[in-house]
DRENTORKOL-3810 file (N, C-alpha, C; in nm, 4 decimals):
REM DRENTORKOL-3810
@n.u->14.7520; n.v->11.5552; n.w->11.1184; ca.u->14.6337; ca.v->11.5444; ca.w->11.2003; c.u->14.5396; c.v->11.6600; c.w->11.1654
@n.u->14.4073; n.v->11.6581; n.w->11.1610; ca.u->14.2782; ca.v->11.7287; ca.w->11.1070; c.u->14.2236; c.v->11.7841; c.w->11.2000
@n.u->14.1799; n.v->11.9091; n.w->11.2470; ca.u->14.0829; ca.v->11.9439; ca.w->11.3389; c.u->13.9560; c.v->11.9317; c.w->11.2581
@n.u->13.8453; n.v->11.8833; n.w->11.4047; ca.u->13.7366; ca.v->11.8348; ca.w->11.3536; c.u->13.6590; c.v->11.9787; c.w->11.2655
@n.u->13.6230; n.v->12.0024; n.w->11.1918; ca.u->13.5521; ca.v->12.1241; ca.w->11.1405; c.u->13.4418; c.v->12.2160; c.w->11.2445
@n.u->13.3886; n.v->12.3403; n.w->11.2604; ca.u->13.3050; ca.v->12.3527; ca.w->11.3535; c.u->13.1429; c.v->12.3051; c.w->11.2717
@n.u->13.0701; n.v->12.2838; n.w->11.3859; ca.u->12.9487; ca.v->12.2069; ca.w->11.3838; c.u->12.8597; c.v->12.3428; c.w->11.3582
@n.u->12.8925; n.v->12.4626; n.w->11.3617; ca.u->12.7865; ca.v->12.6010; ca.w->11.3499; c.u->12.8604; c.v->12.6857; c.w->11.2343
@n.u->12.7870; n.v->12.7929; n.w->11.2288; ca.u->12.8075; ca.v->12.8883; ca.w->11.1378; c.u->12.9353; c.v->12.9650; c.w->11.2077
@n.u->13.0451; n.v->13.0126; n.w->11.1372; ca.u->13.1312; ca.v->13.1319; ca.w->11.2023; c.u->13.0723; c.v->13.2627; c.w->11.1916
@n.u->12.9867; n.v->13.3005; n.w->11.0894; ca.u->12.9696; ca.v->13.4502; ca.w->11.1035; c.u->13.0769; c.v->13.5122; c.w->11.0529
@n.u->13.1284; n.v->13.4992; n.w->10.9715; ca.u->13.2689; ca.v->13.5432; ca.w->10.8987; c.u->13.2007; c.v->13.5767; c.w->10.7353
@n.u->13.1107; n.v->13.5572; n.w->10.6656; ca.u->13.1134; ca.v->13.5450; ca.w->10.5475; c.u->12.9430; c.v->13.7008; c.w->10.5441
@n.u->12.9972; n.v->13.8164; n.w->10.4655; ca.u->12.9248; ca.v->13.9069; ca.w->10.4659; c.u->12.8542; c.v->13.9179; c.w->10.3122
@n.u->12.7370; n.v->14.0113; n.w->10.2805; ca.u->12.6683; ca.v->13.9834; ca.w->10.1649; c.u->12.5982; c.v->14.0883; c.w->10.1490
@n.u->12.5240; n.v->14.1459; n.w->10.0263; ca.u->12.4213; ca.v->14.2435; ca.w->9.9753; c.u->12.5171; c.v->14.3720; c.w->10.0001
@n.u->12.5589; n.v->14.4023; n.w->9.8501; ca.u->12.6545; ca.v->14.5467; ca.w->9.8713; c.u->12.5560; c.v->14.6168; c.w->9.8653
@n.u->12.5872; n.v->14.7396; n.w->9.9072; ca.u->12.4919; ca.v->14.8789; ca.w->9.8758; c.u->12.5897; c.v->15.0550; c.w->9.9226
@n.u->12.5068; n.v->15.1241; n.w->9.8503; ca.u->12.5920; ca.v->15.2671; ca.w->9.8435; c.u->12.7100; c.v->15.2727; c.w->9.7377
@n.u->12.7914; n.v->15.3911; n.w->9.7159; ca.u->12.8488; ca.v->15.3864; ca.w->9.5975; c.u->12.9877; c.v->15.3135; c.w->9.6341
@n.u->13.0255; n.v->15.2702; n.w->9.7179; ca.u->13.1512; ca.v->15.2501; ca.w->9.7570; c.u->13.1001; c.v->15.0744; c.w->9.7666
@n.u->12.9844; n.v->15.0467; n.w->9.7684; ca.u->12.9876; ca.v->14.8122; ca.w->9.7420; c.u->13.0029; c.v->14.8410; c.w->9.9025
@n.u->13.0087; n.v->14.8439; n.w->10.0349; ca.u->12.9665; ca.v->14.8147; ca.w->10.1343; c.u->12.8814; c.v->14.7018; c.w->10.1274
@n.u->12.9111; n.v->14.6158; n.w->10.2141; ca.u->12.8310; ca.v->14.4968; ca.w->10.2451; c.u->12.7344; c.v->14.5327; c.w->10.3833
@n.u->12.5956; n.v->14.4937; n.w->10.3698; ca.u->12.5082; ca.v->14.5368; ca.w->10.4517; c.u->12.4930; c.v->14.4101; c.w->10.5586
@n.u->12.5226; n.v->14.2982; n.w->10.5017; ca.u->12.4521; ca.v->14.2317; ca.w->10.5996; c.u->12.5820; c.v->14.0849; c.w->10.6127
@n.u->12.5322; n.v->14.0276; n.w->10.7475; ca.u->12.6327; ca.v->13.9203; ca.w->10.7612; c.u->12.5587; c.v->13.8081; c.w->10.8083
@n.u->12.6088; n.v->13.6950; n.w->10.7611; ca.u->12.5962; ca.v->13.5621; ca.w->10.8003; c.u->12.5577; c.v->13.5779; c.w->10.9898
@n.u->12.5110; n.v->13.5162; n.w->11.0546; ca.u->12.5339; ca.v->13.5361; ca.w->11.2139; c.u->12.5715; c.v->13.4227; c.w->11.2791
@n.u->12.7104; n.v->13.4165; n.w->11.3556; ca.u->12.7883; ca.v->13.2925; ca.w->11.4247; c.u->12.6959; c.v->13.2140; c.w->11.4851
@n.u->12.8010; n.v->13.0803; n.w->11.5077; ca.u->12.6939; ca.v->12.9862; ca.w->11.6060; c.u->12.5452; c.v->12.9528; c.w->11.5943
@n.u->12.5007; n.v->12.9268; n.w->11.4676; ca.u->12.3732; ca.v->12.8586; ca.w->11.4011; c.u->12.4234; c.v->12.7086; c.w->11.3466
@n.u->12.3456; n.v->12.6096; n.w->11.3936; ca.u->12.4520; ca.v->12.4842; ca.w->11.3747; c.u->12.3920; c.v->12.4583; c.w->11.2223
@n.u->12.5342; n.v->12.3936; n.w->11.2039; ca.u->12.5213; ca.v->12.3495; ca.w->11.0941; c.u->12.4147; c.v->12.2892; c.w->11.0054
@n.u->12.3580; n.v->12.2124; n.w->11.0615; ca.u->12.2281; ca.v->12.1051; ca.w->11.0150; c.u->12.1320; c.v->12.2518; c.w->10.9546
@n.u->12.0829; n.v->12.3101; n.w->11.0358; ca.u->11.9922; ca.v->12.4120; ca.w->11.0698; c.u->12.0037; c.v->12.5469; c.w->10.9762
@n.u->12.1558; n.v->12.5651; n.w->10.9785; ca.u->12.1905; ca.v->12.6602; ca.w->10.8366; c.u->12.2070; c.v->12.6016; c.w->10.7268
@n.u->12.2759; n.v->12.4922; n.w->10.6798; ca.u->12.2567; ca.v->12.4294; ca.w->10.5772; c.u->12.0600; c.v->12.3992; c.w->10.5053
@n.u->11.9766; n.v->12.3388; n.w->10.6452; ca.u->11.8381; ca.v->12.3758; ca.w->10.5429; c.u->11.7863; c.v->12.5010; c.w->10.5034
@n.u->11.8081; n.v->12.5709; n.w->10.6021; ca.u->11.7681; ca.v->12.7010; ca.w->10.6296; c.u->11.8336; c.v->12.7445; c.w->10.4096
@n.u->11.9870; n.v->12.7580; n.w->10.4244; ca.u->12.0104; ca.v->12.7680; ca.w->10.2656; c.u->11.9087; c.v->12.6986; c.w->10.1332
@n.u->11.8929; n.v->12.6025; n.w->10.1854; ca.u->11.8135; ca.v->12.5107; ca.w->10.1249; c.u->11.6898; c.v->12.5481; c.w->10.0681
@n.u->11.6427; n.v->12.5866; n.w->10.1358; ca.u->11.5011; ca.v->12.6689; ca.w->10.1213; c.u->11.5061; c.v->12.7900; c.w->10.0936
@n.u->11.6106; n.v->12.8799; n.w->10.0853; ca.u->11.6199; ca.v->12.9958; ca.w->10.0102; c.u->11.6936; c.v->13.0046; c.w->9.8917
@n.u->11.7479; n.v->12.8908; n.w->9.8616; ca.u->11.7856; ca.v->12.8061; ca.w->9.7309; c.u->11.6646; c.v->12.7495; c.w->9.6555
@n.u->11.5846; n.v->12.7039; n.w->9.6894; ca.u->11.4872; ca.v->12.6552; ca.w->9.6397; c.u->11.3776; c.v->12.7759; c.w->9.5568
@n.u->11.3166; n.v->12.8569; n.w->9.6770; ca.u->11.2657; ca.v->12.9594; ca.w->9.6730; c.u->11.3387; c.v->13.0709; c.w->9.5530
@n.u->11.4216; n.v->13.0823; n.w->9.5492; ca.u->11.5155; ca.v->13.1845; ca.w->9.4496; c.u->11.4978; c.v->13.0890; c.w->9.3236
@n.u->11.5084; n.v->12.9353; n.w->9.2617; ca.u->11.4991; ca.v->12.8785; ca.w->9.1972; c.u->11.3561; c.v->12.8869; c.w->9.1258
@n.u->11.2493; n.v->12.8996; n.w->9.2422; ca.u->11.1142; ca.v->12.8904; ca.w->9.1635; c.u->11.0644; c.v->13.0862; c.w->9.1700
@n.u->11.1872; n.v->13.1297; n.w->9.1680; ca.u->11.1123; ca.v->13.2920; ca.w->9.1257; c.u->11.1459; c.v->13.3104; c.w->8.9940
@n.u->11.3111; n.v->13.2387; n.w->8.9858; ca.u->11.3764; ca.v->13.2678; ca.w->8.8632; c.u->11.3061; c.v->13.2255; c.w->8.7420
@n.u->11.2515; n.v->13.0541; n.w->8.7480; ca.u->11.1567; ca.v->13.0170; ca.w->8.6651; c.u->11.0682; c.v->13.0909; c.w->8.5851
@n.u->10.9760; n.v->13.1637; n.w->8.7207; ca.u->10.8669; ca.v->13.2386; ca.w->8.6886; c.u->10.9017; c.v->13.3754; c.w->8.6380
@n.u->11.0767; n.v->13.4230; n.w->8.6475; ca.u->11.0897; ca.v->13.5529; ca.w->8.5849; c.u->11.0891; c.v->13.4904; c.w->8.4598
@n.u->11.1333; n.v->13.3535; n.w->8.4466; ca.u->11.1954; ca.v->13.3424; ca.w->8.2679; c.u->11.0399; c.v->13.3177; c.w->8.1688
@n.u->10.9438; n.v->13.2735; n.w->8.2768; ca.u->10.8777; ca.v->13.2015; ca.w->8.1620; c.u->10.7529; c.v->13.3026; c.w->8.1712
@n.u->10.7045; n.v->13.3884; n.w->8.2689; ca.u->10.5849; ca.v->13.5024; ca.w->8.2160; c.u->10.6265; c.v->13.5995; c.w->8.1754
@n.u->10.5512; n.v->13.6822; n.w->8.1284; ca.u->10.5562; ca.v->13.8054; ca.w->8.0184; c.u->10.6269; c.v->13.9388; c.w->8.1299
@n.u->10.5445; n.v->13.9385; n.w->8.2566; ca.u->10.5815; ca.v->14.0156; ca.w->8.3037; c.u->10.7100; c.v->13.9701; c.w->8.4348
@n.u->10.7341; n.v->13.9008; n.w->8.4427; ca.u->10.8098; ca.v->13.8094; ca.w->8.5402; c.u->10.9579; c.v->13.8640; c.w->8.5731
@n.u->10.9929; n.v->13.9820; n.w->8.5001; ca.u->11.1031; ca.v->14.0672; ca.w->8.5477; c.u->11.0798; c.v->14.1413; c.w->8.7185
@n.u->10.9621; n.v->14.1263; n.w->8.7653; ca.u->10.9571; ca.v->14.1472; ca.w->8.9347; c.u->11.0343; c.v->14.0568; c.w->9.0031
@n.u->10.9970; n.v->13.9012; n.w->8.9199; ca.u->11.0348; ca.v->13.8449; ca.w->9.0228; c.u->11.1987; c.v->13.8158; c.w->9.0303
@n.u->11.2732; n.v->13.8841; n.w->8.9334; ca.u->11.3859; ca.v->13.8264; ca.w->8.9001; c.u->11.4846; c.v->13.9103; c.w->9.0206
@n.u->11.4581; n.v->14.0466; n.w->9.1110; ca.u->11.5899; ca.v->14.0950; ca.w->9.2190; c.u->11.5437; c.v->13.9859; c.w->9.3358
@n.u->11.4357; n.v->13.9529; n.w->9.3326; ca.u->11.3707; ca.v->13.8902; ca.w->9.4579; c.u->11.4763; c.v->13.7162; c.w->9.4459
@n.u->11.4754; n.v->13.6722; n.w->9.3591; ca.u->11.5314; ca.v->13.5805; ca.w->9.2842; c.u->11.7213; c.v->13.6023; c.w->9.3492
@n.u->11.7225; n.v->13.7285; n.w->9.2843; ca.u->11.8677; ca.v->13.7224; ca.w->9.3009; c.u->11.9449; c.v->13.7460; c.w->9.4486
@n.u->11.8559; n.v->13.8268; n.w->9.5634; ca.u->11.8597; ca.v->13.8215; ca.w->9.6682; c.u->11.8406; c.v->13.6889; c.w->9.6966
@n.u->11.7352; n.v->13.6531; n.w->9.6595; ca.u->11.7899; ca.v->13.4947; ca.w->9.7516; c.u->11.8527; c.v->13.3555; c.w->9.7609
@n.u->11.9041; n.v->13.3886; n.w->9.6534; ca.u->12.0203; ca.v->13.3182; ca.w->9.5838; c.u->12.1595; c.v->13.3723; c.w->9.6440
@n.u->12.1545; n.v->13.5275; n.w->9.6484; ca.u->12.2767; ca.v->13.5283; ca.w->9.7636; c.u->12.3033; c.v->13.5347; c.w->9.8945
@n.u->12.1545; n.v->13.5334; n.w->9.9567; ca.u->12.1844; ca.v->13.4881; ca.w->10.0875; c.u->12.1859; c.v->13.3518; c.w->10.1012
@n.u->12.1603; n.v->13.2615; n.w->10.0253; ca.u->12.1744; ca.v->13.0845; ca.w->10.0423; c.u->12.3303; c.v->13.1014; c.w->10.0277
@n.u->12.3616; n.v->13.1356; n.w->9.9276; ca.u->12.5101; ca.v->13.1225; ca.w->9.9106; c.u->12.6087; c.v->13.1706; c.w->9.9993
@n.u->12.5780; n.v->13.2768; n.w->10.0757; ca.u->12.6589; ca.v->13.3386; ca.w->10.1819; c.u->12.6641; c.v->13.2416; c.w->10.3183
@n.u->12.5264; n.v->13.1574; n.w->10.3478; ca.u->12.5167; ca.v->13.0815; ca.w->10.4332; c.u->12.6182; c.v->12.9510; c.w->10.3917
@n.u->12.6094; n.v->12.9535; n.w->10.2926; ca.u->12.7293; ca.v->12.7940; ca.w->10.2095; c.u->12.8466; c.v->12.8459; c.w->10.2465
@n.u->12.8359; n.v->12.9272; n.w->10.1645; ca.u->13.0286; ca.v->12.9992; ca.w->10.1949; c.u->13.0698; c.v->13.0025; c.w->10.3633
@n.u->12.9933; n.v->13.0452; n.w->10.4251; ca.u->13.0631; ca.v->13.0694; ca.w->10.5381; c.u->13.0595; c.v->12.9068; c.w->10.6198
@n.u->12.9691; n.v->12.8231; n.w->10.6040; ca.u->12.9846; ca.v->12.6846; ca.w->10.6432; c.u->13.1317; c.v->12.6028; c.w->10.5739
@n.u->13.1516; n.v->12.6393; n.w->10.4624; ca.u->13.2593; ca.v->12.6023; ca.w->10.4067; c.u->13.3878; c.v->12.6830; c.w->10.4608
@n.u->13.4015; n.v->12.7602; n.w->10.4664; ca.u->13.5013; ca.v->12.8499; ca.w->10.5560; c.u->13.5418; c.v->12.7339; c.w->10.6653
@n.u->13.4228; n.v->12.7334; n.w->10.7524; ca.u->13.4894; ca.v->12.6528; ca.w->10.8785; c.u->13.5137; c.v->12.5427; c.w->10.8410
@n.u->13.4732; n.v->12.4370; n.w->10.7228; ca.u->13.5236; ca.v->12.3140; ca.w->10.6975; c.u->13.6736; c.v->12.3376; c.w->10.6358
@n.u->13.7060; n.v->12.4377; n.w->10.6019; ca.u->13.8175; ca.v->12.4387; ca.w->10.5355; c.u->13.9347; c.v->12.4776; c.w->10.6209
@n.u->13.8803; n.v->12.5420; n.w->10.7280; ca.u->13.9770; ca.v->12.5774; ca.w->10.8802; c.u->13.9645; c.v->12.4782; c.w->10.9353
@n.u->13.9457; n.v->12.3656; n.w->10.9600; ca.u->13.9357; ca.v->12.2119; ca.w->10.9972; c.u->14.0223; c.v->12.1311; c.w->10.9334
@n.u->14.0662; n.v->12.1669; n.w->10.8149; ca.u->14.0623; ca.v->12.0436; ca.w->10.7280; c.u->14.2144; c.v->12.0728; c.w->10.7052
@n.u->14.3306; n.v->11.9903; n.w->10.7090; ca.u->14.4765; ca.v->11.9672; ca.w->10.6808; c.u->14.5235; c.v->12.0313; c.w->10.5205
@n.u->14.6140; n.v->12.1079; n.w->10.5193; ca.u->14.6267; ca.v->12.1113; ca.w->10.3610; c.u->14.7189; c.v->12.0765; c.w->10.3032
END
């Protein structure tokens, strides 16, 4: 038997190291439903997609490439931690 997965974010999944020791600065935040964090990723997936573009294809376009990579890992931190709770749901 399967528990149903949770319908929100857990807030379990942390991101953006910093200082000499990789400390993680920032965290996912619990109880954002699902629907809502999943676009929310979406659009900072997207957004990170059309910086990266513009780092690869202008001359000077290396600005846009940390901006790029920040937001590529906060989409992903929002995935990961939605997947977390599908996977604490799910029978193995």
């Amino acid at each position: 038997m399967t528990n149903p997965p949770p319908n929100k974010t857990l807030g379990v999944i942390t991101f953006s190291q910093c200082g000499s020791q990789g400390r993680e600065l920032f965290r996912v935040n619990p109880g954002v439903p699902i629907l809502e964090a999943m676009e929310h990723a979406s659009l900072l997936l997207y957004c990170a997609k059309a910086l990266s573009l513009d780092a690869a294809l202008e001359s000077d376009g290396e600005r846009y490439a940390w901006a790029s990579h920040y937001l590529g890992e906060m989409g992903k931190a929002v995935i990961d931690d939605l997947t977390q709770g599908m996977l604490r749901g799910a029978s193995v």
